[in-house]
Backbone bond lengths (Angstrom), bond angles and torsions (degrees), N, CA, C in turn:
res aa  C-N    CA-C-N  psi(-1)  N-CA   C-N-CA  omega(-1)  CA-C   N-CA-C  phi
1 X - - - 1.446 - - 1.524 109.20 -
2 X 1.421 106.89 142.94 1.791 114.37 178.12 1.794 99.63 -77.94
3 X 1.120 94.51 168.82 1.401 97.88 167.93 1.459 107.08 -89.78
4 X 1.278 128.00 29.09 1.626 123.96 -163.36 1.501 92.26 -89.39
5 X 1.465 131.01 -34.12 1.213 110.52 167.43 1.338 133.65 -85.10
6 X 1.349 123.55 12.88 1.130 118.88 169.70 1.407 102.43 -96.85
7 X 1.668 123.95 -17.86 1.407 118.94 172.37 1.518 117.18 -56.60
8 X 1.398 97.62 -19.72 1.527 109.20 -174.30 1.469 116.19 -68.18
9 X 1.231 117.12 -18.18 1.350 139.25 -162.48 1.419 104.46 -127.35
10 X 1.063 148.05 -35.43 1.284 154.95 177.43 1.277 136.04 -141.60
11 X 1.274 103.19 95.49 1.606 114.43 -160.50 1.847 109.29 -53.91
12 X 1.046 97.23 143.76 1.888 94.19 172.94 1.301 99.24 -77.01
13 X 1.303 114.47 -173.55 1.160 125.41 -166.23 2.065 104.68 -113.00
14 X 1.140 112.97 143.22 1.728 104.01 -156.10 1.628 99.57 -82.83
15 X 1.626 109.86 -0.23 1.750 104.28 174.07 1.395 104.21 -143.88
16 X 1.374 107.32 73.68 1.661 94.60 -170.03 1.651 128.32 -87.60
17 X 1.296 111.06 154.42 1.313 92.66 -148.30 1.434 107.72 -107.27
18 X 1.540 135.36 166.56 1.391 136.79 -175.28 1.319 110.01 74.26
19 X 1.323 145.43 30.63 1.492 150.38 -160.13 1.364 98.62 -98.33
20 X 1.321 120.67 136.24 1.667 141.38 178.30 1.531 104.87 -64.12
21 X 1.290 131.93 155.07 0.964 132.65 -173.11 1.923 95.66 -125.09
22 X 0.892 99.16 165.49 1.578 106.46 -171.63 1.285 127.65 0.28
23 X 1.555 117.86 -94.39 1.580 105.91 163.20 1.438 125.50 -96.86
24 X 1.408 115.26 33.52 1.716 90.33 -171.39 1.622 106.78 -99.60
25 X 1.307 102.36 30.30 1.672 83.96 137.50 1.356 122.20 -97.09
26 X 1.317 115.11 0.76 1.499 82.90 168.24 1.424 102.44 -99.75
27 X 0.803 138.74 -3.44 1.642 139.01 157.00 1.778 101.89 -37.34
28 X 1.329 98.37 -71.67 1.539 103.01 -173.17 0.978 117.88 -59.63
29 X 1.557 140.36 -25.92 1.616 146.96 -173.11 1.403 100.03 -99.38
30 X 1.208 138.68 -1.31 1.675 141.81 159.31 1.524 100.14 -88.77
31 X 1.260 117.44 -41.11 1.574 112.79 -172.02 1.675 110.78 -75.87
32 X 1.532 102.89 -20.54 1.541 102.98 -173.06 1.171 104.82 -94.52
33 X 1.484 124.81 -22.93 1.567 120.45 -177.67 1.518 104.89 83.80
34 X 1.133 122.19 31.99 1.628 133.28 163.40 1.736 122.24 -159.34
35 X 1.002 143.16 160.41 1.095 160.22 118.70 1.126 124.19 -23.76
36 X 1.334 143.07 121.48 1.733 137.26 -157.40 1.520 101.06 -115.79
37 X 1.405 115.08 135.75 1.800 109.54 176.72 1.848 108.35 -35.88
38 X 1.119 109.05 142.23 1.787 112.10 143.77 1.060 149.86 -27.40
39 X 1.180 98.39 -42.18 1.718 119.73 -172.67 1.215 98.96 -116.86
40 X 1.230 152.86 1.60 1.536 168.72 110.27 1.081 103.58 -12.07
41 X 1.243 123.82 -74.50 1.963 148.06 -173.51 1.329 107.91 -53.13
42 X 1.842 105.52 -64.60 1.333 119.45 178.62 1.707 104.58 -52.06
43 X 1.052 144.05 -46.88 1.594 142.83 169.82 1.066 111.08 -32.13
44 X 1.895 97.80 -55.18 1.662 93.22 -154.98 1.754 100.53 -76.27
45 X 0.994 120.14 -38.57 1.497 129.68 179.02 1.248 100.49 -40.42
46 X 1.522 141.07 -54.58 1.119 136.43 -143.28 1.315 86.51 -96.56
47 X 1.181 121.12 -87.32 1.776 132.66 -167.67 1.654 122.66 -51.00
48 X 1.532 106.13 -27.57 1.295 110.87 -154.21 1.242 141.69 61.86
49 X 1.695 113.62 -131.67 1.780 113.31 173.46 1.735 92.62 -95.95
50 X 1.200 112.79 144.19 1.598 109.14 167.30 1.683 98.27 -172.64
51 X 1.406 125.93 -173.71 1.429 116.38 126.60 1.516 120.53 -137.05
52 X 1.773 107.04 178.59 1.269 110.62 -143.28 1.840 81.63 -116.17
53 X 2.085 88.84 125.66 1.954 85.15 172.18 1.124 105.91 81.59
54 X 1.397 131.66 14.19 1.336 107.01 -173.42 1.506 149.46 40.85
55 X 1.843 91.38 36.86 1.496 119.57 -162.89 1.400 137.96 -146.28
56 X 1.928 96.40 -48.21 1.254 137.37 177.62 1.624 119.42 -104.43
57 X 1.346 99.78 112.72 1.811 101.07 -165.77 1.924 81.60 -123.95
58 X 1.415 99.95 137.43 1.217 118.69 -162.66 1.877 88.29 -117.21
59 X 1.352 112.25 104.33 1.336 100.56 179.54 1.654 121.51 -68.95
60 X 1.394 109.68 147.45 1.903 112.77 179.81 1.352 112.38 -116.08
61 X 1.330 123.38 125.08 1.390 110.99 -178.44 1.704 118.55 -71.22
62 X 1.527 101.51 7.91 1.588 90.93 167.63 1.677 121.51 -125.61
63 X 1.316 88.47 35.73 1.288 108.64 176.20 1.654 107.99 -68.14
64 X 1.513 103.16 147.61 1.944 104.48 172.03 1.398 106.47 -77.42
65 X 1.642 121.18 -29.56 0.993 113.07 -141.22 2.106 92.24 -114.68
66 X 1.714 107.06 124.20 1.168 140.36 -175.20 1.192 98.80 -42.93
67 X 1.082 139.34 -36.69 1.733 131.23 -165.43 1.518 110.51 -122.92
68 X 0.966 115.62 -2.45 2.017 117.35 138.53 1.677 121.76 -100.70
69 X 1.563 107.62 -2.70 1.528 95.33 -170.03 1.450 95.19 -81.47
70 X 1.673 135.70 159.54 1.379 161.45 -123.85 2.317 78.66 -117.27
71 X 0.975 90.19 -95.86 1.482 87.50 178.78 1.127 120.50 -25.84
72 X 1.405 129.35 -81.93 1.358 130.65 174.65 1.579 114.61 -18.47
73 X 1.485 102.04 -69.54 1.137 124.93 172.38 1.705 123.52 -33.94
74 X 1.301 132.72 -36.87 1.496 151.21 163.51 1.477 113.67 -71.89
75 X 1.434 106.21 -32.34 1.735 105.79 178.11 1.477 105.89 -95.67
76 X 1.323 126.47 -11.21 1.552 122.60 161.98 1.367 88.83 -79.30
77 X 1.113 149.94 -86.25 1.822 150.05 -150.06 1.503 81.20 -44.74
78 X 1.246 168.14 -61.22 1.159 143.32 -128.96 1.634 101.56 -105.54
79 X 1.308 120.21 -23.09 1.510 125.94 168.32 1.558 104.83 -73.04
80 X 1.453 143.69 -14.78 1.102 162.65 -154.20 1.355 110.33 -115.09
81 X 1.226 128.44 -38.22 1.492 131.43 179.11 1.528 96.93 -106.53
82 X 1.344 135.46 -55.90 1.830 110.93 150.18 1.285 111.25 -5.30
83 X 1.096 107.23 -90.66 1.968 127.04 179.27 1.468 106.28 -12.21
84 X 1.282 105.15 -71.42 1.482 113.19 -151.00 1.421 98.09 -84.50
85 X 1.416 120.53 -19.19 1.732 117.38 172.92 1.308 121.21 -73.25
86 X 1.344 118.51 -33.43 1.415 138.98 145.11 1.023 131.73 -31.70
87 X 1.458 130.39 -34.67 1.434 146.25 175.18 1.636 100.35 -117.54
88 X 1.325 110.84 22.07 1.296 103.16 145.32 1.526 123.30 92.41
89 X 1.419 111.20 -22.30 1.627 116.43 136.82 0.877 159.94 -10.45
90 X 1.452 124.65 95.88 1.664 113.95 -168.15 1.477 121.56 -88.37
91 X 1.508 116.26 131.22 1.342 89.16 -179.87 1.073 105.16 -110.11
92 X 1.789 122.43 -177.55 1.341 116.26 -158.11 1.722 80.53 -114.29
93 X 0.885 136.49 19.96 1.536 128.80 152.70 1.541 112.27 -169.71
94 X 1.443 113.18 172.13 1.450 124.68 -155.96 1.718 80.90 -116.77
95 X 1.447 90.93 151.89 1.454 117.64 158.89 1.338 132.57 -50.14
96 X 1.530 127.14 126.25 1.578 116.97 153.07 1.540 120.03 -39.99
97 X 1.528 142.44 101.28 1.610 96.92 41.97 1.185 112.78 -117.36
98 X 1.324 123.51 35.19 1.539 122.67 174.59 1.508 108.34 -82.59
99 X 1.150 109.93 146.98 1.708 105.85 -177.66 1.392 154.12 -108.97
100 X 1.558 90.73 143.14 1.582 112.47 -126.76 1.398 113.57 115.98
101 X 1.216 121.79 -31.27 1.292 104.76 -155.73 1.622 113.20 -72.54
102 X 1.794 97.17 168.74 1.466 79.99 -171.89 1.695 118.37 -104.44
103 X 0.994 154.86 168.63 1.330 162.12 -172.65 1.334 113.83 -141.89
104 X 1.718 104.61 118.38 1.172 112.23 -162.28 1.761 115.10 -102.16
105 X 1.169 105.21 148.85 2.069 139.69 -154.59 1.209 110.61 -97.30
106 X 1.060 114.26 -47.29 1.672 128.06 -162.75 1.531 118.02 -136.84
107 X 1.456 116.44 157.09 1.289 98.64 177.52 2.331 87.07 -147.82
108 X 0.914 113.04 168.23 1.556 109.06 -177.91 1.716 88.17 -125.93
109 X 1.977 101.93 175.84 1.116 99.19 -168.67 1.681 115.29 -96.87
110 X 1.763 108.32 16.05 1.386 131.44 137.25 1.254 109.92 -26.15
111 X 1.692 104.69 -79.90 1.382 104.63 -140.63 1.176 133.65 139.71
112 X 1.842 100.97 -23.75 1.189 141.00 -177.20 1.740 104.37 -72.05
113 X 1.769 120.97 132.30 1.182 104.53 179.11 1.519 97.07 -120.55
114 X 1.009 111.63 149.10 1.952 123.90 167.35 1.264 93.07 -102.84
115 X 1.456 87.61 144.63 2.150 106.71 -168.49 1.853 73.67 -136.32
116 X 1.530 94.64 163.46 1.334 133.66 157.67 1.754 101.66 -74.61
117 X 1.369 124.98 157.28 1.390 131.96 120.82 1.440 123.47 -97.04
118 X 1.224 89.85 110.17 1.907 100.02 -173.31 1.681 111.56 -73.50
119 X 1.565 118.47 72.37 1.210 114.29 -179.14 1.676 108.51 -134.24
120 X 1.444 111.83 104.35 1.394 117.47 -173.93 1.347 106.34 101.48
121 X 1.666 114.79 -151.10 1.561 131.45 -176.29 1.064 97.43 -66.69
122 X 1.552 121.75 124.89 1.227 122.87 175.72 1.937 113.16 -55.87
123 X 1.624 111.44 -31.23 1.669 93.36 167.85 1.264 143.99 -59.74
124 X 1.527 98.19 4.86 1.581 111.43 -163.85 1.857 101.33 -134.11
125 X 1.552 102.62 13.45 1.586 113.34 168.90 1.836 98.70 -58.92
126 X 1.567 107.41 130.09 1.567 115.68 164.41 1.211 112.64 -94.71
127 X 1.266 112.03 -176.84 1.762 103.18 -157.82 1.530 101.83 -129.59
128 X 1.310 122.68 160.48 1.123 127.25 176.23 1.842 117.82 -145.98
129 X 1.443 116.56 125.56 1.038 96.88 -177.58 1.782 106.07 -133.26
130 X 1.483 92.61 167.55 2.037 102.52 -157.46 1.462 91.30 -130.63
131 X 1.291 96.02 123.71 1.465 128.82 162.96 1.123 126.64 -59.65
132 X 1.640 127.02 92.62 1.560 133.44 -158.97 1.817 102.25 -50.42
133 X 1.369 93.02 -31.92 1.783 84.36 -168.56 1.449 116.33 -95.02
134 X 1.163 113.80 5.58 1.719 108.79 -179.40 1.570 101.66 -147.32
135 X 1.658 115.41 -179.38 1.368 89.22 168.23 1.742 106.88 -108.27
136 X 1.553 123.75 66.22 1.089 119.82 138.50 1.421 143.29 -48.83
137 X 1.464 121.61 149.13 1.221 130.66 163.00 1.672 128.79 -144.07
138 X 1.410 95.94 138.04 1.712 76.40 -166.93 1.760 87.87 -125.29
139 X 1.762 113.59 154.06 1.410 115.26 -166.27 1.361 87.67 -117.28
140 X 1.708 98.87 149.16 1.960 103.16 171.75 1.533 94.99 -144.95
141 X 1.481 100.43 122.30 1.887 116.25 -170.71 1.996 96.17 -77.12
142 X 1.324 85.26 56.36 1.884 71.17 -170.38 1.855 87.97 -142.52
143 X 1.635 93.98 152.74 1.666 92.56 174.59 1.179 108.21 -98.10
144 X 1.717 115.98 176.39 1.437 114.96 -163.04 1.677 119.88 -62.74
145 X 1.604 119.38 -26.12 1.330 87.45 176.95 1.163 108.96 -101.34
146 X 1.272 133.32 17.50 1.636 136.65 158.51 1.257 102.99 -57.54
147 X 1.604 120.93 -71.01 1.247 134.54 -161.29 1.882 115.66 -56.81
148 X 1.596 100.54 -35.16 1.052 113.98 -166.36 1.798 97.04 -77.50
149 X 1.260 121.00 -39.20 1.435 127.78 174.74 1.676 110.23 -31.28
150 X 1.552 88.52 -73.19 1.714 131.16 -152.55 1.903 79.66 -69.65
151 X 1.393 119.69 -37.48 1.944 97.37 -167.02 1.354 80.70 -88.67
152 X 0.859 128.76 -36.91 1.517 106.76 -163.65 1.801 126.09 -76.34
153 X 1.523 115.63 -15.30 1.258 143.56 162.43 1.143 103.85 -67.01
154 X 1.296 136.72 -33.91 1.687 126.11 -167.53 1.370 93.02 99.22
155 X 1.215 148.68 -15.57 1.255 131.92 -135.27 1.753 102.82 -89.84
156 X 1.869 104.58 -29.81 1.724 116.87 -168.58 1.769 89.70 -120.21
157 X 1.284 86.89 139.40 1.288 106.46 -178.83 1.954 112.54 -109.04
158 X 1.459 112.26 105.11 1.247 125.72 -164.20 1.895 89.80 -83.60
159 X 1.483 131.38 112.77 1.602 120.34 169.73 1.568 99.75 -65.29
160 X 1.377 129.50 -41.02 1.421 116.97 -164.52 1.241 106.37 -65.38
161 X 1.743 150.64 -30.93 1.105 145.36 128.26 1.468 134.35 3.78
162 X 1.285 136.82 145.81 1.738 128.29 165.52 1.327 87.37 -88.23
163 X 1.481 98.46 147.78 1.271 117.47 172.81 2.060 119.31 -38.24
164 X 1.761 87.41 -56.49 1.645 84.92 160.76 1.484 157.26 -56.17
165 X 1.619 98.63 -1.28 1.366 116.66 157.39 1.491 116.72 -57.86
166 X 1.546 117.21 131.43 1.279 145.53 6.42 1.854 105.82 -88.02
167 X 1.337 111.87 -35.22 1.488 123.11 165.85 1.354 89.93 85.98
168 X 1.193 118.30 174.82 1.543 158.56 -149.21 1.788 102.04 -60.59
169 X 1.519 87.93 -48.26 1.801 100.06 -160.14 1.413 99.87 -92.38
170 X 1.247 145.50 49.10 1.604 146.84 159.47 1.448 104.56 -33.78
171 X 1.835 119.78 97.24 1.136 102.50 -178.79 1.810 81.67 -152.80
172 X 1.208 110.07 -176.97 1.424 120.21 178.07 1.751 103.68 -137.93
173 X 1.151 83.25 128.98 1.591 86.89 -176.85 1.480 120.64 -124.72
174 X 1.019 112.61 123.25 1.886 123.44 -163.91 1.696 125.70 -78.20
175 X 1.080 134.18 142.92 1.484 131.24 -154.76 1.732 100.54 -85.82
C-alpha cells in the first residue's frame, strides 16, 4: 500500500523536515543490515520528522534529533530489552537482528513503542506494539501504511492507546 491513503487523512506537512536526499536510503539499509518497508520510506519522504495527533512520532533515520532518529532508536530498544532480561523478564520476542525479531518504528508520548516483525519481505512486516506500563502486547497482521491508515481512520482499534486516540485534530505536526 502507498501512503496515498493516509494522505487522505493526514495532510503532510508543506516543508517537511529531515527528508533523505537521493540515495541514502540505501546508505541506511546497508548500514542496518535490512531493507526498510516501502511505504515506511515513502512516509518519511513525504512528512519527515514530526508527530501524528499529538501522540504518534513515527521515527526517521534522518532525523537530527537522537530520540526520533530510526537507528539511535534500535540501539536504545536493545539496551532496554538487555535491562529487562537481566532482571529476569521474559520477553515474548527477541530483537532485530535476530530472526524474527522485531525492530521498533514508532514510539507515542506514552512511552509505548511499535516495532516491526522482521519476518519475510519487509512490505509485508506486521506490527507489534508494547505497552510502556505493563508487559502488554498487542499484534496487527497489517503493514505500516495499512495499519497507519486503518488507526488513524478509527477503523482499528490499538488497546495500548487512550481511547482518545487519533481525536478530533488529525494533523501532523513538524519539529
Amino acid at each position: 500500500m502507498t501512503i496515498e491513503r493516509v494522505k487522505s487523512i493526514l495532510s503532510p506537512p508543506s516543508r517537511p523536515t529531515d527528508v533523505p536526499k537521493n540515495d541514502d536510503w540505501q546508505e541506511i539499509e546497508a548500514r542496518m543490515g535490512t531493507l526498510l518497508p516501502s511505504d515506511y520510506k515513502e512516509f518519511v519522504n513525504k512528512y519527515g520528522t514530526g508527530r501524528i495527533a499529538n501522540f504518534l512520532w513515527i521515527f526517521n533515520p534522518f532525523s537530527r534529533n537522537e530520540n526520533l532518529n530510526l537507528e539511535t532508536q534500535l540501539d536504545r530498544q536493545r539496551d532496554v530489552f538487555a535491562d529487562l532480561e537481566s532482571f529476569g523478564e521474559v520477553l515474548p520476542y527477541k530483537l532485530f537482528p535476530k530472526d524474527g525479531g522485531i525492530f521498533p518504528f514508532a514510539m507515542t508520548d506514552n512511552g509505548d513503542v511499535l516495532f516491526w516483525r522482521t519476518c519475510g519481505n519487509p512490505d509485508q512486516w506486521s506490527l507489534v506494539v508494547n505497552d510502556a506500563r505493563s508487559p502488554e502486547w498487542q499484534e496487527f497482521a497489517l503493514p505500516f501504511g495499512e495499519f497507519l491508515f486503518e488507526l488513524l481512520s478509527g477503523r482499528l482499534v490499538c488497546v495500548v492507546f487512550p481511547r482518545s486516540f487519533p481525536g478530533e485534530s488529525l494533523k501532523f505536526d513538524t519539529l
